[in-house]
C-alpha positions as CSV (number, residue, x, y, z in Angstrom):
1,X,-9.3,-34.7,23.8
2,X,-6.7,-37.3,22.2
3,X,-5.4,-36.0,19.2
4,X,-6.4,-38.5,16.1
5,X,-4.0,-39.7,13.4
6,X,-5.6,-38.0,9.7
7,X,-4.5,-37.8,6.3
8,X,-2.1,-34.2,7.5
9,X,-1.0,-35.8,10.6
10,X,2.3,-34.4,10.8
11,X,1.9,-31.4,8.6
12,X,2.2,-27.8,10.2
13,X,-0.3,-25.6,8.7
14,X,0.1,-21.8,8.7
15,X,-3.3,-19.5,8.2
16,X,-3.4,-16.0,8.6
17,X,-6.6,-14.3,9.7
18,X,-8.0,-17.1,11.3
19,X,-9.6,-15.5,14.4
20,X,-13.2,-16.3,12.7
21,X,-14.9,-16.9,9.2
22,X,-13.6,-19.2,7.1
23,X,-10.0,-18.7,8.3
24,X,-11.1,-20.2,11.5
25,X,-13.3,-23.2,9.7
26,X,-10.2,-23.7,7.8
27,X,-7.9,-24.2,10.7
28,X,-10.7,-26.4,12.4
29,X,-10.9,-28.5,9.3
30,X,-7.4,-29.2,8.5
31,X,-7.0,-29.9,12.1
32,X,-9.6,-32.3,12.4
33,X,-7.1,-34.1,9.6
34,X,-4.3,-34.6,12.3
35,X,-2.7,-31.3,10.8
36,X,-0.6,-28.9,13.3
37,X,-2.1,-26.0,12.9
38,X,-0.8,-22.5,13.4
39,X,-3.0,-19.3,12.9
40,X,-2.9,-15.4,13.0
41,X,-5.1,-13.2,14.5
42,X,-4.9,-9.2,15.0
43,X,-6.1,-9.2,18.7
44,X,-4.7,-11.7,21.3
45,X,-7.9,-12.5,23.0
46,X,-9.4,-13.1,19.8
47,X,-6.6,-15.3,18.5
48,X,-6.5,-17.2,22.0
49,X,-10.2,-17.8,21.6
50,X,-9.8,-19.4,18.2
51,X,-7.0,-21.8,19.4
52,X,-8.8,-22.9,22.5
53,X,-11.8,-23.8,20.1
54,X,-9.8,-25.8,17.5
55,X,-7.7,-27.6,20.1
56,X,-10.7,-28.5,22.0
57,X,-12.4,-29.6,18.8
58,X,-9.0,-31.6,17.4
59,X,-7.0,-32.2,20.4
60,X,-4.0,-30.6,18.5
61,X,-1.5,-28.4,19.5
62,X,-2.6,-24.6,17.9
63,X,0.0,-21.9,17.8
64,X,-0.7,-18.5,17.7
65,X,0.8,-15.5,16.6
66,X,-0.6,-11.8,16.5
67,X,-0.1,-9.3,14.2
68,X,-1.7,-6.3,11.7
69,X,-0.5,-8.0,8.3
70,X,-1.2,-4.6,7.0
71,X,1.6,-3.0,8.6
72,X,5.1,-4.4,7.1
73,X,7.2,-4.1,10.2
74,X,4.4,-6.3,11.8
75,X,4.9,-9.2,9.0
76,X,8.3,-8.8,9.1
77,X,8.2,-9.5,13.2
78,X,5.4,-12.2,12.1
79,X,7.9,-14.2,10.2
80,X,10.8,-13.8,12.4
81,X,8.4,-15.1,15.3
82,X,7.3,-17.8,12.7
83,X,11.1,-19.1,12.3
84,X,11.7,-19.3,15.2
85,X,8.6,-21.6,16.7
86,X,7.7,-23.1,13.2
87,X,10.8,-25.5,12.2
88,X,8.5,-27.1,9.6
89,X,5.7,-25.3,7.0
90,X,3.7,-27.4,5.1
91,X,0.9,-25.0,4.4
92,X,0.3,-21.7,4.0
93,X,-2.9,-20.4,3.7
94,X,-3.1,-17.0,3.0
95,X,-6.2,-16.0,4.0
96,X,-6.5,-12.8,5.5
97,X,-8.2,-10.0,3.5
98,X,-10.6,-6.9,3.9
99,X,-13.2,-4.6,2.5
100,X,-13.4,-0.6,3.2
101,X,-15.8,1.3,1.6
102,X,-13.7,4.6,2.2
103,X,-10.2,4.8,1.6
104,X,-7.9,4.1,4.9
105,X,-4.0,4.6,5.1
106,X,-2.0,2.2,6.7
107,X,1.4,3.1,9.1
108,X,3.6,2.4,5.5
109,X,1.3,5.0,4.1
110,X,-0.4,2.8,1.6
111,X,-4.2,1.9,0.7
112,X,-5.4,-0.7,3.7
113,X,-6.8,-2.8,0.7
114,X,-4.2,-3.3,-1.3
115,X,-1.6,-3.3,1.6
116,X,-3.3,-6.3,3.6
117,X,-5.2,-8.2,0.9
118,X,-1.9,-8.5,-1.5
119,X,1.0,-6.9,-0.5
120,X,1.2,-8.8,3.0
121,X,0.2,-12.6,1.3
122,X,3.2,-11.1,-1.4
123,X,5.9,-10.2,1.4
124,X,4.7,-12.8,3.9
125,X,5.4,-15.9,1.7
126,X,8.5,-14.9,-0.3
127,X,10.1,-14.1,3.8
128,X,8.5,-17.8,4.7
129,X,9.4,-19.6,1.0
130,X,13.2,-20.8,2.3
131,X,10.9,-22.8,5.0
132,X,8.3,-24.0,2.9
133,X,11.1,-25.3,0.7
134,X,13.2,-27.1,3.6
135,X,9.6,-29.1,3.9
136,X,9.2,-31.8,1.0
137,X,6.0,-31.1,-1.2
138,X,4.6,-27.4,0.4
139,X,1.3,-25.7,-0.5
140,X,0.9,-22.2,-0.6
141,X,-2.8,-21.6,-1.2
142,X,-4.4,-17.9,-1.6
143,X,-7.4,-16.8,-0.8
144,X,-9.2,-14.8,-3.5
145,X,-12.5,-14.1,-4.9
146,X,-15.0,-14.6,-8.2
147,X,-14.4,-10.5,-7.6
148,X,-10.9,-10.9,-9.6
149,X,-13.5,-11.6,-12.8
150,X,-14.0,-7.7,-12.2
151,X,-10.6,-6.5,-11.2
152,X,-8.1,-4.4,-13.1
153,X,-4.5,-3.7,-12.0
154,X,-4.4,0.1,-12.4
155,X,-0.6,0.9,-12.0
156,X,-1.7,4.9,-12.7
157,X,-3.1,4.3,-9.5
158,X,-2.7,1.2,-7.6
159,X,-3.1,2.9,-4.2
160,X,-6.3,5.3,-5.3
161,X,-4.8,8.3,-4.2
162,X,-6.9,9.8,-7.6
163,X,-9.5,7.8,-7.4
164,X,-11.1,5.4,-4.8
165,X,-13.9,3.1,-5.2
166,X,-14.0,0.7,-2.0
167,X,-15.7,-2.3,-4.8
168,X,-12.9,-1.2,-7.6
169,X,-9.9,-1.2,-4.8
170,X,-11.3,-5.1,-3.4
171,X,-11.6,-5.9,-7.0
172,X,-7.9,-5.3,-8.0
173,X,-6.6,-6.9,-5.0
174,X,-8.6,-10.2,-5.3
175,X,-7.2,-9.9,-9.3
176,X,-3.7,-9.3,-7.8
177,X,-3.9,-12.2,-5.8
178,X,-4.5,-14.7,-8.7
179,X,-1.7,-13.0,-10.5
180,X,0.4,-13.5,-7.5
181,X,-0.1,-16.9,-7.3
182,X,0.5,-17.6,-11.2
183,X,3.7,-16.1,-11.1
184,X,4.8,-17.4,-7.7
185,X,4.0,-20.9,-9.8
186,X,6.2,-19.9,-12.5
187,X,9.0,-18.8,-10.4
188,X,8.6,-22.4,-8.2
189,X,9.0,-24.8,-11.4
190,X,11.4,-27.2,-10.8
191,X,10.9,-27.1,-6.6
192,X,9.0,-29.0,-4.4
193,X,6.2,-25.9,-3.8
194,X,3.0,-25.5,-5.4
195,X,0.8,-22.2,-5.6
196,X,-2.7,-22.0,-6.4
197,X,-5.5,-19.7,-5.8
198,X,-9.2,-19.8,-4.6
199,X,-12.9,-18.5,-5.1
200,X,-14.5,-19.7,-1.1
201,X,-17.9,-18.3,-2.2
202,X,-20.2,-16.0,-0.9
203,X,-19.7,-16.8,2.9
204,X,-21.9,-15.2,6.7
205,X,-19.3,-13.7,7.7
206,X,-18.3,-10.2,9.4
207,X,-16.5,-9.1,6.2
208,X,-15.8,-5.9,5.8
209,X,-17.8,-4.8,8.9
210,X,-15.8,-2.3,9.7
211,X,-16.5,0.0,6.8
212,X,-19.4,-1.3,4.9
213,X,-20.6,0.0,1.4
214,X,-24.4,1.0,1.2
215,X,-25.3,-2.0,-0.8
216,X,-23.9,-4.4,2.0
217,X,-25.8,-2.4,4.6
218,X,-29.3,-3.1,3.2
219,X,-28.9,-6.2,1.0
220,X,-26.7,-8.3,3.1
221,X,-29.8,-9.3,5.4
222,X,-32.1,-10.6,2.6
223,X,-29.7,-12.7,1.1
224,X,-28.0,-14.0,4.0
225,X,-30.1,-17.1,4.1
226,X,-28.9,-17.6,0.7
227,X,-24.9,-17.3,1.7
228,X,-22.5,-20.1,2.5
229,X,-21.5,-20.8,6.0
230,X,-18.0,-20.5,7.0
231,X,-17.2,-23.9,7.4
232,X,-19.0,-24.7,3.6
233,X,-16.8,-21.6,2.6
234,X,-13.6,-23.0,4.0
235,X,-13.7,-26.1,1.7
236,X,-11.6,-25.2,-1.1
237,X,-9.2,-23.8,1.3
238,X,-9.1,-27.4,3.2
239,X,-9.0,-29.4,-0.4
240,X,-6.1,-27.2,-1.9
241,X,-4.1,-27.5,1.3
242,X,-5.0,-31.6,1.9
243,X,-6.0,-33.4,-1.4
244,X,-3.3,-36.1,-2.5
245,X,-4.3,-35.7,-6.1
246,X,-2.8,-31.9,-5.9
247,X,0.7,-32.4,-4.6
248,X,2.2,-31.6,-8.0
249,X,-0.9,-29.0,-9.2
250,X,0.6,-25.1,-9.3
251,X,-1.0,-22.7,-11.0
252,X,-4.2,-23.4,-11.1
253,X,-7.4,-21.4,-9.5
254,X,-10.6,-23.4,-8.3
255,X,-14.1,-22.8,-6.7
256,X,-16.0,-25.4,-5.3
257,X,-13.0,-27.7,-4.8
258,X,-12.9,-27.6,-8.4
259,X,-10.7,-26.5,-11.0
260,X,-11.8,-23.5,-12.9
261,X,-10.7,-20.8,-15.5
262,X,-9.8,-17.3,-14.1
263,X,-10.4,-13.8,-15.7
264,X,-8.6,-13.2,-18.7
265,X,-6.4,-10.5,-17.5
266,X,-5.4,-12.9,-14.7
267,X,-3.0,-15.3,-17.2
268,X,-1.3,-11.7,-18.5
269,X,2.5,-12.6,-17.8
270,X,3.8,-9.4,-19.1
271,X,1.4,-7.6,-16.3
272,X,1.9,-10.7,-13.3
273,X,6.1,-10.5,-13.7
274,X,4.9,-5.8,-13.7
275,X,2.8,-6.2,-10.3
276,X,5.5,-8.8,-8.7
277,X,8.2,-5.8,-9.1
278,X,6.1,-3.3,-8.1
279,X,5.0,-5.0,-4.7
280,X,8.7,-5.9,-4.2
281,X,9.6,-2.3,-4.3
282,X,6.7,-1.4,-2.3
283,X,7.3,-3.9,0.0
284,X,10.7,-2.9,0.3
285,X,12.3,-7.0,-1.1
286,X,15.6,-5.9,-1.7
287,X,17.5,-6.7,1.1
288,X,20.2,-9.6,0.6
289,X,18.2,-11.8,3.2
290,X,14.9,-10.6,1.1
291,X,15.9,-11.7,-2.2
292,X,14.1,-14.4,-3.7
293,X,16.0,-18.0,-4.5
294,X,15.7,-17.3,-8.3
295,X,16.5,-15.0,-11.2
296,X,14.2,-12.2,-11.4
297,X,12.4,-11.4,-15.3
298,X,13.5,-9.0,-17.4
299,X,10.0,-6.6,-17.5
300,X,9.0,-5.8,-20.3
301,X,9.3,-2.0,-21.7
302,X,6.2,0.5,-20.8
Protein backbone atom coordinates (compact mmCIF):
# COMPACT_ATOMS: atom_id res chain seq x y z
CA UNK A 1 0.00 0.00 0.00
CA UNK A 2 1.28 3.69 -1.01
CA UNK A 3 1.71 5.60 1.95
CA UNK A 4 -0.82 8.80 1.69
CA UNK A 5 0.20 12.38 2.46
CA UNK A 6 -2.09 13.54 6.03
CA UNK A 7 -2.25 16.33 8.21
CA UNK A 8 1.13 14.37 10.53
CA UNK A 9 2.91 13.49 7.31
CA UNK A 10 6.30 13.87 8.44
CA UNK A 11 5.75 13.64 12.22
CA UNK A 12 7.40 10.57 14.05
CA UNK A 13 5.12 9.39 16.69
CA UNK A 14 6.28 7.39 19.72
CA UNK A 15 3.49 5.09 21.76
CA UNK A 16 4.34 2.86 24.33
CA UNK A 17 2.15 -0.19 24.92
CA UNK A 18 0.79 -0.36 21.67
CA UNK A 19 0.70 -4.10 20.98
CA UNK A 20 -3.35 -3.92 21.21
CA UNK A 21 -6.24 -1.74 22.84
CA UNK A 22 -6.24 1.62 22.28
CA UNK A 23 -2.41 1.94 22.09
CA UNK A 24 -2.66 -0.02 18.88
CA UNK A 25 -5.97 2.08 17.54
CA UNK A 26 -3.81 4.99 18.38
CA UNK A 27 -0.85 4.16 16.35
CA UNK A 28 -3.35 2.98 13.49
CA UNK A 29 -5.07 6.30 13.68
CA UNK A 30 -2.25 8.73 13.67
CA UNK A 31 -0.79 6.69 10.97
CA UNK A 32 -3.60 6.81 8.79
CA UNK A 33 -2.70 10.75 9.07
CA UNK A 34 0.71 10.22 7.20
CA UNK A 35 2.36 10.19 10.78
CA UNK A 36 5.70 7.85 11.25
CA UNK A 37 4.76 5.85 13.77
CA UNK A 38 6.91 4.05 16.26
CA UNK A 39 5.40 1.77 19.09
CA UNK A 40 6.40 -0.47 22.12
CA UNK A 41 5.35 -3.66 22.93
CA UNK A 42 6.57 -6.21 25.86
CA UNK A 43 6.80 -9.40 23.56
CA UNK A 44 8.45 -9.30 20.03
CA UNK A 45 5.87 -11.34 18.25
CA UNK A 46 3.24 -9.25 19.66
CA UNK A 47 4.91 -6.06 18.81
CA UNK A 48 5.82 -7.45 15.18
CA UNK A 49 2.09 -8.29 14.77
CA UNK A 50 1.02 -4.74 15.58
CA UNK A 51 3.50 -3.19 13.04
CA UNK A 52 2.62 -5.49 10.26
CA UNK A 53 -1.13 -4.45 10.87
CA UNK A 54 -0.63 -0.65 10.95
CA UNK A 55 1.76 -0.65 7.98
CA UNK A 56 -0.51 -2.80 6.01
CA UNK A 57 -3.41 -0.52 6.99
CA UNK A 58 -1.19 2.94 6.34
CA UNK A 59 1.50 1.97 4.20
CA UNK A 60 3.92 3.61 6.70
CA UNK A 61 7.08 2.67 7.91
CA UNK A 62 6.37 1.28 11.81
CA UNK A 63 9.30 0.94 14.14
CA UNK A 64 9.36 -1.21 16.92
CA UNK A 65 10.99 -1.48 20.00
CA UNK A 66 10.49 -4.10 23.04
CA UNK A 67 10.75 -3.69 26.40
CA UNK A 68 9.03 -4.19 30.20
CA UNK A 69 8.64 -0.24 30.99
CA UNK A 70 8.28 -1.57 34.43
CA UNK A 71 11.75 -2.40 34.80
CA UNK A 72 14.10 0.85 34.69
CA UNK A 73 17.15 -0.73 33.23
CA UNK A 74 14.70 -1.78 30.37
CA UNK A 75 13.49 2.07 29.78
CA UNK A 76 16.77 3.18 30.12
CA UNK A 77 17.95 0.55 27.13
CA UNK A 78 14.39 1.71 25.50
CA UNK A 79 15.61 5.24 25.19
CA UNK A 80 19.04 4.55 24.20
CA UNK A 81 17.55 2.25 21.39
CA UNK A 82 15.13 5.18 20.77
CA UNK A 83 18.15 7.73 20.04
CA UNK A 84 19.64 6.00 18.15
CA UNK A 85 16.81 5.00 15.35
CA UNK A 86 14.51 7.98 16.17
CA UNK A 87 16.45 11.24 15.03
CA UNK A 88 13.10 13.19 15.21
CA UNK A 89 10.09 12.88 18.16
CA UNK A 90 7.09 14.69 17.53
CA UNK A 91 4.84 12.67 19.84
CA UNK A 92 4.90 10.88 22.59
CA UNK A 93 2.12 9.05 23.74
CA UNK A 94 2.51 7.58 26.84
CA UNK A 95 0.16 5.06 26.95
CA UNK A 96 1.14 2.04 28.57
CA UNK A 97 -0.46 1.22 32.00
CA UNK A 98 -1.87 -1.78 34.08
CA UNK A 99 -4.24 -3.11 36.71
CA UNK A 100 -3.30 -5.91 39.48
CA UNK A 101 -5.59 -6.86 41.88
CA UNK A 102 -2.82 -8.25 44.27
CA UNK A 103 0.24 -6.50 44.85
CA UNK A 104 3.34 -7.57 42.40
CA UNK A 105 7.05 -6.41 42.84
CA UNK A 106 8.93 -5.47 40.03
CA UNK A 107 13.03 -6.27 39.39
CA UNK A 108 13.67 -2.45 41.05
CA UNK A 109 11.67 -3.85 43.89
CA UNK A 110 8.78 -1.41 43.59
CA UNK A 111 4.85 -1.83 43.26
CA UNK A 112 4.16 -3.01 39.40
CA UNK A 113 1.34 -0.21 39.46
CA UNK A 114 2.99 2.57 40.39
CA UNK A 115 6.38 1.53 38.72
CA UNK A 116 4.86 1.06 35.10
CA UNK A 117 1.74 3.33 35.06
CA UNK A 118 3.92 6.51 36.40
CA UNK A 119 7.23 6.03 37.18
CA UNK A 120 8.20 4.74 33.57
CA UNK A 121 5.84 7.68 31.55
CA UNK A 122 8.00 10.01 34.44
CA UNK A 123 11.61 8.51 33.50
CA UNK A 124 10.85 7.72 29.95
CA UNK A 125 10.00 11.31 28.82
CA UNK A 126 12.41 13.45 30.98
CA UNK A 127 15.48 10.71 29.18
CA UNK A 128 13.47 11.54 25.59
CA UNK A 129 12.67 15.54 26.43
CA UNK A 130 16.31 16.72 24.81
CA UNK A 131 14.64 15.00 21.56
CA UNK A 132 11.35 16.14 21.75
CA UNK A 133 12.86 19.68 22.09
CA UNK A 134 15.33 19.37 18.98
CA UNK A 135 11.71 18.89 17.09
CA UNK A 136 9.81 22.34 16.67
CA UNK A 137 6.31 22.17 18.46
CA UNK A 138 6.34 18.38 20.44
CA UNK A 139 3.40 16.76 22.21
CA UNK A 140 3.78 14.74 24.99
CA UNK A 141 0.33 13.31 25.70
CA UNK A 142 -0.47 10.89 28.84
CA UNK A 143 -2.71 8.47 29.15
CA UNK A 144 -4.85 8.62 32.33
CA UNK A 145 -8.21 7.84 33.64
CA UNK A 146 -11.70 9.54 35.14
CA UNK A 147 -10.09 6.97 38.03
CA UNK A 148 -7.60 10.07 39.02
CA UNK A 149 -11.21 11.75 40.27
CA UNK A 150 -10.68 8.92 43.14
CA UNK A 151 -6.90 8.88 43.55
CA UNK A 152 -4.81 10.10 46.40
CA UNK A 153 -1.06 10.39 46.47
CA UNK A 154 -0.21 8.56 49.71
CA UNK A 155 3.59 9.32 50.27
CA UNK A 156 3.22 7.19 53.80
CA UNK A 157 2.88 4.59 51.40
CA UNK A 158 3.21 5.14 47.81
CA UNK A 159 4.41 1.59 47.07
CA UNK A 160 1.56 -0.22 49.53
CA UNK A 161 4.01 -2.07 51.38
CA UNK A 162 1.27 -1.35 54.49
CA UNK A 163 -1.53 -1.48 52.68
CA UNK A 164 -2.65 -2.56 49.16
CA UNK A 165 -5.76 -2.15 47.54
CA UNK A 166 -5.36 -3.16 43.64
CA UNK A 167 -8.50 -0.13 42.93
CA UNK A 168 -6.70 2.42 45.54
CA UNK A 169 -2.94 1.60 43.89
CA UNK A 170 -4.66 2.20 39.96
CA UNK A 171 -6.33 5.14 41.44
CA UNK A 172 -3.09 7.00 42.68
CA UNK A 173 -1.25 6.30 39.64
CA UNK A 174 -3.96 7.53 37.14
CA UNK A 175 -3.93 10.81 39.75
CA UNK A 176 -0.08 10.77 39.49
CA UNK A 177 -0.24 10.93 35.95
CA UNK A 178 -2.27 14.18 35.68
CA UNK A 179 0.02 15.63 38.17
CA UNK A 180 2.86 14.63 36.09
CA UNK A 181 1.74 16.13 33.28
CA UNK A 182 0.76 19.60 35.10
CA UNK A 183 4.08 20.00 36.26
CA UNK A 184 5.97 18.70 33.20
CA UNK A 185 3.78 21.86 31.67
CA UNK A 186 5.02 24.12 34.23
CA UNK A 187 8.55 23.13 33.95
CA UNK A 188 8.15 23.47 29.68
CA UNK A 189 6.93 27.20 29.73
CA UNK A 190 8.75 29.08 27.48
CA UNK A 191 9.73 25.83 25.05
CA UNK A 192 8.36 24.54 22.16
CA UNK A 193 6.72 21.21 24.18
CA UNK A 194 3.29 20.85 25.30
CA UNK A 195 1.94 18.26 28.05
CA UNK A 196 -1.51 17.29 28.55
CA UNK A 197 -3.36 14.47 29.94
CA UNK A 198 -6.28 12.18 29.00
CA UNK A 199 -9.57 10.26 30.21
CA UNK A 200 -9.99 7.48 26.81
CA UNK A 201 -13.18 6.11 28.47
CA UNK A 202 -14.26 2.92 29.44
CA UNK A 203 -12.74 0.86 26.53
CA UNK A 204 -13.05 -3.72 25.48
CA UNK A 205 -9.96 -4.25 26.16
CA UNK A 206 -7.73 -7.02 27.96
CA UNK A 207 -6.96 -4.60 30.78
CA UNK A 208 -5.76 -5.86 33.60
CA UNK A 209 -6.31 -9.43 32.58
CA UNK A 210 -3.67 -10.69 34.19
CA UNK A 211 -4.78 -10.15 37.68
CA UNK A 212 -8.37 -9.22 37.66
CA UNK A 213 -10.37 -7.90 40.80
CA UNK A 214 -13.68 -9.82 41.62
CA UNK A 215 -15.87 -7.07 40.44
CA UNK A 216 -14.12 -7.18 36.80
CA UNK A 217 -14.57 -11.01 36.81
CA UNK A 218 -18.39 -10.96 36.99
CA UNK A 219 -19.44 -7.52 35.83
CA UNK A 220 -17.11 -6.94 32.99
CA UNK A 221 -19.42 -9.30 30.68
CA UNK A 222 -22.81 -7.44 31.28
CA UNK A 223 -21.59 -4.17 30.56
CA UNK A 224 -19.25 -4.91 27.84
CA UNK A 225 -21.90 -4.12 25.27
CA UNK A 226 -22.04 -0.87 26.91
CA UNK A 227 -17.94 -0.11 26.68
CA UNK A 228 -16.10 1.82 24.01
CA UNK A 229 -14.15 0.10 21.41
CA UNK A 230 -10.60 0.65 21.18
CA UNK A 231 -10.44 2.59 18.21
CA UNK A 232 -13.60 5.06 19.83
CA UNK A 233 -11.17 4.88 22.96
CA UNK A 234 -8.14 5.95 21.16
CA UNK A 235 -9.65 9.38 20.03
CA UNK A 236 -8.48 11.65 22.51
CA UNK A 237 -5.16 10.20 22.23
CA UNK A 238 -5.22 10.82 18.20
CA UNK A 239 -6.81 14.60 18.79
CA UNK A 240 -4.20 15.63 21.62
CA UNK A 241 -1.37 14.28 19.48
CA UNK A 242 -2.79 15.81 15.78
CA UNK A 243 -5.23 18.81 16.36
CA UNK A 244 -3.74 22.20 14.88
CA UNK A 245 -5.81 24.15 17.38
CA UNK A 246 -3.51 22.49 20.30
CA UNK A 247 -0.04 23.25 19.27
CA UNK A 248 0.40 25.85 22.01
CA UNK A 249 -2.30 23.99 24.69
CA UNK A 250 -0.12 22.49 27.92
CA UNK A 251 -1.60 21.76 30.87
CA UNK A 252 -4.69 20.87 30.23
CA UNK A 253 -6.68 17.29 30.71
CA UNK A 254 -9.66 16.27 28.35
CA UNK A 255 -12.18 13.40 27.70
CA UNK A 256 -13.94 13.05 24.74
CA UNK A 257 -11.57 15.17 22.70
CA UNK A 258 -12.66 17.81 24.88
CA UNK A 259 -11.30 19.98 27.43
CA UNK A 260 -12.33 19.17 30.96
CA UNK A 261 -11.64 19.97 34.68
CA UNK A 262 -9.53 17.33 36.71
CA UNK A 263 -9.84 16.32 40.46
CA UNK A 264 -9.12 18.83 42.79
CA UNK A 265 -6.10 17.36 44.29
CA UNK A 266 -4.83 17.12 40.73
CA UNK A 267 -3.95 21.22 40.37
CA UNK A 268 -2.02 20.86 44.13
CA UNK A 269 1.43 22.41 43.05
CA UNK A 270 2.87 22.09 46.46
CA UNK A 271 2.00 18.05 46.12
CA UNK A 272 2.83 17.87 41.85
CA UNK A 273 6.62 19.71 42.48
CA UNK A 274 6.58 16.57 46.09
CA UNK A 275 5.66 13.49 43.76
CA UNK A 276 8.16 14.89 40.80
CA UNK A 277 11.15 14.61 43.53
CA UNK A 278 10.11 11.64 44.78
CA UNK A 279 9.89 9.70 41.34
CA UNK A 280 13.26 11.31 40.49
CA UNK A 281 14.84 9.73 43.42
CA UNK A 282 12.99 6.62 42.85
CA UNK A 283 13.86 6.56 39.46
CA UNK A 284 17.21 7.15 40.22
CA UNK A 285 17.28 11.14 37.84
CA UNK A 286 20.38 12.31 39.21
CA UNK A 287 22.89 11.47 36.96
CA UNK A 288 24.60 14.57 34.97
CA UNK A 289 23.12 13.05 31.61
CA UNK A 290 19.69 12.56 33.73
CA UNK A 291 19.27 16.00 34.89
CA UNK A 292 16.44 17.92 33.55
CA UNK A 293 17.16 21.27 31.25
CA UNK A 294 15.75 23.48 34.08
CA UNK A 295 15.94 24.62 37.67
CA UNK A 296 14.41 22.24 39.95
CA UNK A 297 11.60 23.91 42.82
CA UNK A 298 12.41 24.49 46.09
CA UNK A 299 9.74 21.89 47.94
CA UNK A 300 8.06 23.04 50.22
CA UNK A 301 8.68 21.96 54.13
CA UNK A 302 6.69 18.75 55.47
Amino acid sequence: MTPIAGPMTGRTVLVTGATGGIGKATALGLAAMGAHVAITGRDMGRTDAAAAEIRAASGERVDTFVADLSAQSQVRGLVAEILQRLPRIDVLVNNVGGFWNTRHVTADGLERTFALNHLAPFLLTNLLLDRLQQSAAARVVTVSSNAQSLGRIDFDDLQGERSYSGARAYNQSKLANVLFTYELARRLQGTSVTANALHPGVVRTAFGAEDPATVQRFLIPFVRPFMKSPTQGAATSIHLASAPDLEHVTGRYFADSKEKRSAEGSYDEAAAARLWQVSADLVHLTGAADVPPWPQPVLPET
